[in-house]
C-alpha positions as CSV (number, residue, x, y, z in Angstrom):
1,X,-31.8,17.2,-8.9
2,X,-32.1,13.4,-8.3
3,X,-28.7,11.3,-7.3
4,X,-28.6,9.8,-10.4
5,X,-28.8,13.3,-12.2
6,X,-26.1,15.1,-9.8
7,X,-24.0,12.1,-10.8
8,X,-24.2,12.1,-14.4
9,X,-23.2,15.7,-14.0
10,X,-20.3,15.5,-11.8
11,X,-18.8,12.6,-13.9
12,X,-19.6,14.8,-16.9
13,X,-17.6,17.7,-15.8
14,X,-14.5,15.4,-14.4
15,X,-13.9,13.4,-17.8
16,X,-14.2,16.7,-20.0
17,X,-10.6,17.5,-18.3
18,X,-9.2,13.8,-17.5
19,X,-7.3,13.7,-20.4
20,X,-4.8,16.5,-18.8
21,X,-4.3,15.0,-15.4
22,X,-0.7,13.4,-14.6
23,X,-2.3,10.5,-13.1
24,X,-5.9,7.8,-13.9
25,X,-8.5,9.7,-12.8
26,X,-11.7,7.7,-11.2
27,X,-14.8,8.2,-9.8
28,X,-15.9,5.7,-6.6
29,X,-19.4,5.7,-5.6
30,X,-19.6,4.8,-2.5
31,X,-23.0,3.4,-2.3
32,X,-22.2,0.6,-4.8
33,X,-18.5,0.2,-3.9
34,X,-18.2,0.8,-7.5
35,X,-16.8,2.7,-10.6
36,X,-18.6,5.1,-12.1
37,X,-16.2,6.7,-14.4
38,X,-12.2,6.5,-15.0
39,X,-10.4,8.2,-17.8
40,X,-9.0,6.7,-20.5
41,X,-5.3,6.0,-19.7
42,X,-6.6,3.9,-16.9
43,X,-9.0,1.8,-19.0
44,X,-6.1,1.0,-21.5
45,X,-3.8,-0.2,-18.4
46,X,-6.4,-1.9,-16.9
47,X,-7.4,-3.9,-20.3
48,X,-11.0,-3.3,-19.9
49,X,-13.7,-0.9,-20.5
50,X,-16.0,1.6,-18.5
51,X,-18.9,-0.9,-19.0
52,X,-16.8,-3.7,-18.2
53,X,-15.7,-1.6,-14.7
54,X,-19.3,-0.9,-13.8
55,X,-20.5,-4.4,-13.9
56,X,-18.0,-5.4,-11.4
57,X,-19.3,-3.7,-8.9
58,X,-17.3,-3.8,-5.3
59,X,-14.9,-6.5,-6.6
60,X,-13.3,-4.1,-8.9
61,X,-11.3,-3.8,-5.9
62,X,-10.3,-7.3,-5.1
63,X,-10.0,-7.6,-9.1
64,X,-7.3,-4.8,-10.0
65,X,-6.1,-4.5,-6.3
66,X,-3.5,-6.2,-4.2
67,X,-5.6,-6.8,-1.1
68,X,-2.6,-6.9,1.2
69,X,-2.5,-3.0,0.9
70,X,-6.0,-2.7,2.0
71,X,-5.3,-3.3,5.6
72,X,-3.2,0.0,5.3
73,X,-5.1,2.2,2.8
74,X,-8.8,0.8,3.9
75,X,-9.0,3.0,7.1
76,X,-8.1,6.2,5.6
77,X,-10.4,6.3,2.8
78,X,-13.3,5.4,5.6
79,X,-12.0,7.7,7.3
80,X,-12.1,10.4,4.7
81,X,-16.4,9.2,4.0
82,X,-16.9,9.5,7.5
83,X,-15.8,13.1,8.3
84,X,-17.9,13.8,4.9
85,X,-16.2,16.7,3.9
86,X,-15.3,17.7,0.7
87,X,-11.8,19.2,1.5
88,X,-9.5,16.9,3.3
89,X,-7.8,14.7,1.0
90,X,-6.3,11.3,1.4
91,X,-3.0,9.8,0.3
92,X,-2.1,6.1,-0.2
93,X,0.4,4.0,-1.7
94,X,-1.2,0.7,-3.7
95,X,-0.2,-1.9,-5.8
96,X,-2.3,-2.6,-9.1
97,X,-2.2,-5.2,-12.0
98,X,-4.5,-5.5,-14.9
99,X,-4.5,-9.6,-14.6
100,X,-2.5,-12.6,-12.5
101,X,-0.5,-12.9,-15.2
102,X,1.0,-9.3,-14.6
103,X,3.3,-8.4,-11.6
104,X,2.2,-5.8,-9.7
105,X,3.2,-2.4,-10.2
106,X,3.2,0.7,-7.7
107,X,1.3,3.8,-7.5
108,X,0.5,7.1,-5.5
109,X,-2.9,7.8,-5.1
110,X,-4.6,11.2,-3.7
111,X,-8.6,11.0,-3.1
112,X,-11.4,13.3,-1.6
113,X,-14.8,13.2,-1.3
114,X,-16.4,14.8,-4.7
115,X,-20.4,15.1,-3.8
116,X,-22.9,14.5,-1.6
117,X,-25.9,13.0,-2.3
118,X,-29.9,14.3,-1.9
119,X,-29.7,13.5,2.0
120,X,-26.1,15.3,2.4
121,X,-24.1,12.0,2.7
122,X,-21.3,11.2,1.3
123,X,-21.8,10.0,-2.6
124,X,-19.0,9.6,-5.2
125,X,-15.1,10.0,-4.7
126,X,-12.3,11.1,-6.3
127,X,-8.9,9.5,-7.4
128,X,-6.1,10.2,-8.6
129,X,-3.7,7.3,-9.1
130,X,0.0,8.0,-10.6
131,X,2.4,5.5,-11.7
132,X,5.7,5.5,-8.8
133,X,8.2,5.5,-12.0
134,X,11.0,2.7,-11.3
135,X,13.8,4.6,-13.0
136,X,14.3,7.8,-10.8
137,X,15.9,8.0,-7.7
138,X,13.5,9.1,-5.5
139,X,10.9,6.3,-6.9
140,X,13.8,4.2,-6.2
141,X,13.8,4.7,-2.4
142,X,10.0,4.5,-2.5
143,X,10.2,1.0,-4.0
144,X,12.8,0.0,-1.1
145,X,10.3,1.1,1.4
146,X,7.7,-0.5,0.0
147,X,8.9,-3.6,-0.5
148,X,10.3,-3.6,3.1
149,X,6.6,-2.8,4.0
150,X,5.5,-5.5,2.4
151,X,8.4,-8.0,3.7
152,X,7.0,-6.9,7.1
153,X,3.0,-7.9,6.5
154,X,4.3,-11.3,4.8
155,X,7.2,-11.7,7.9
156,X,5.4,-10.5,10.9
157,X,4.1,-13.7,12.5
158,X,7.8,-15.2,12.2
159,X,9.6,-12.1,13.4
160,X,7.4,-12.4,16.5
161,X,8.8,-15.0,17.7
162,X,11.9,-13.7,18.4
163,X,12.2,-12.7,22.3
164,X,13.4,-9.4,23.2
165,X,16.7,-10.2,23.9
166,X,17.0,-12.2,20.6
167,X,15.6,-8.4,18.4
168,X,18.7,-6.8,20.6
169,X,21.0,-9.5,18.7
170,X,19.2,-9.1,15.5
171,X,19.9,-5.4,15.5
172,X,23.2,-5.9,16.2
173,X,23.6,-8.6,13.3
174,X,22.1,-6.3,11.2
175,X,25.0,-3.3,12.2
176,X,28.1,-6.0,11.3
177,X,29.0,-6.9,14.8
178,X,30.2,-10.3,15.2
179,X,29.9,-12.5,18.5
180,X,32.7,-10.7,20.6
181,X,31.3,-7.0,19.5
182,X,27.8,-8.4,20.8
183,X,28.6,-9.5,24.2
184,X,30.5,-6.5,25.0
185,X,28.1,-4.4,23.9
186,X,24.4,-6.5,25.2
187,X,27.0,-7.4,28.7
188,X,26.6,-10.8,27.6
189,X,29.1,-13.9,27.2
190,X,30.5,-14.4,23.7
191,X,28.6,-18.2,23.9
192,X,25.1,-16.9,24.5
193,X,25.6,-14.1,22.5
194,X,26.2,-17.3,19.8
195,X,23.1,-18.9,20.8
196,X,21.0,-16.6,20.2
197,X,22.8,-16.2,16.5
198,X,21.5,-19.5,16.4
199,X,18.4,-19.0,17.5
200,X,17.6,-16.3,15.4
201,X,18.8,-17.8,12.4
202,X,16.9,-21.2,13.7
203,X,13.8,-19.1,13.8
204,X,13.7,-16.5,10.6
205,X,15.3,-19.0,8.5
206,X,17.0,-16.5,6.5
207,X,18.3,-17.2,3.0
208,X,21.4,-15.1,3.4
209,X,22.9,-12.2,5.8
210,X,21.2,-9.3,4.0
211,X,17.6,-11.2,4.6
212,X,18.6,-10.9,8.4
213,X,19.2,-6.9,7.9
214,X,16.2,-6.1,5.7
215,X,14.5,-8.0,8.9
216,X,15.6,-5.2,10.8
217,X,15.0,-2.7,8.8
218,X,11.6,-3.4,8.2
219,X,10.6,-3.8,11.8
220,X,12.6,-0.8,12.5
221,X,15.6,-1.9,14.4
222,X,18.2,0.1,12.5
């Protein structure tokens, strides 16, 4: 059976059963970067068609994608096509919108390699990409990590350039001690441990108090 046969088959025998999966359901191949199938559900959220998908090519990625999350998600999923096994399964949080004028909403996605082609390398994958539903509580606590996450990738050039001494301060900014609380505890006087409030605040620029703890939190200080 040629490539292009095997995958006509596999594709086949994935979007007969789509329909009942909690989750879009798509097919990568990995020698184009491409699509080659996703069910239904996903085309309508997407706003586009299978044809549409397959013309795109590798920038199906870039076009639906937030490409901030690659940097995270990327090296798994190469890692998952280089061990070329069709068990091990990866997991991934990513954020997708059908156009710029959409904001950009969360989901959890599960893959693993599907087939192999002629040669035994690694062909087509498959995803499964669930919506993170905003209205629960766990989803709720997802979203706070994420976000913080993502506060950290946009924030991490500024937050390094706060000296050690300065994240010791932060953290304990971000706990509710004021000045007096700080020197005790850092063995400092109450005037540098002011400075450095200053300093801090010169260097994050933050737009209130709870920007200086969701600083900490996301770069784990708390």
């Amino acid at each position: 059976m040629s490539n292009e046969e095997a995958i006509s088959h596999k594709v086949a025998e994935i979007a007969a059963t789509a329909a009942q999966y909690p989750g879009v359901i798509i097919i990568n191949n990995i020698q184009t970067q491409g699509v080659e199938y996703m069910s239904p559900w996903g085309l309508e959220l997407l706003q586009t068609t299978l044809p549409e998908l397959r013309a795109l090519g590798a920038s199906y990625h870039t076009r639906f994608f937030n490409p901030a999350d690659a940097a995270e998600y990327a090296p798994k999923v190469w890692q998952l096509i280089e061990r070329n096994e069709l068990g091990p399964v990866a997991t991934f949080f990513q954020q997708v919108r059908a156009n710029a004028q959409q904001a950009w909403t969360w989901y959890f996605t599960a893959m693993r390699l599907l087939l192999h082609n002629t040669q035994g390398a690694p062909l087509l994958l498959l995803c499964m990409a669930s919506p993170v539903q905003p209205e629960t509580h766990v989803a709720m606590r997802v979203q706070r990590l994420l976000e913080e996450n993502e506060f950290l990738r946009r924030h991490a050039a500024t937050f390094a350039t706060l000296t050690t001494r300065e994240r010791e301060v932060l953290r304990q900014l971000a706990l509710g001690h004021s000045s007096p609380q700080i020197a005790a505890t850092l063995h400092l006087s109450v005037q540098t441990a002011e400075t450095h409030r200053r300093n801090i605040r010169q260097k994050l620029q933050p737009q209130s108090t709870a920007e200086l703890g969701l600083y900490a939190r996301a770069f784990n200080l708390v």
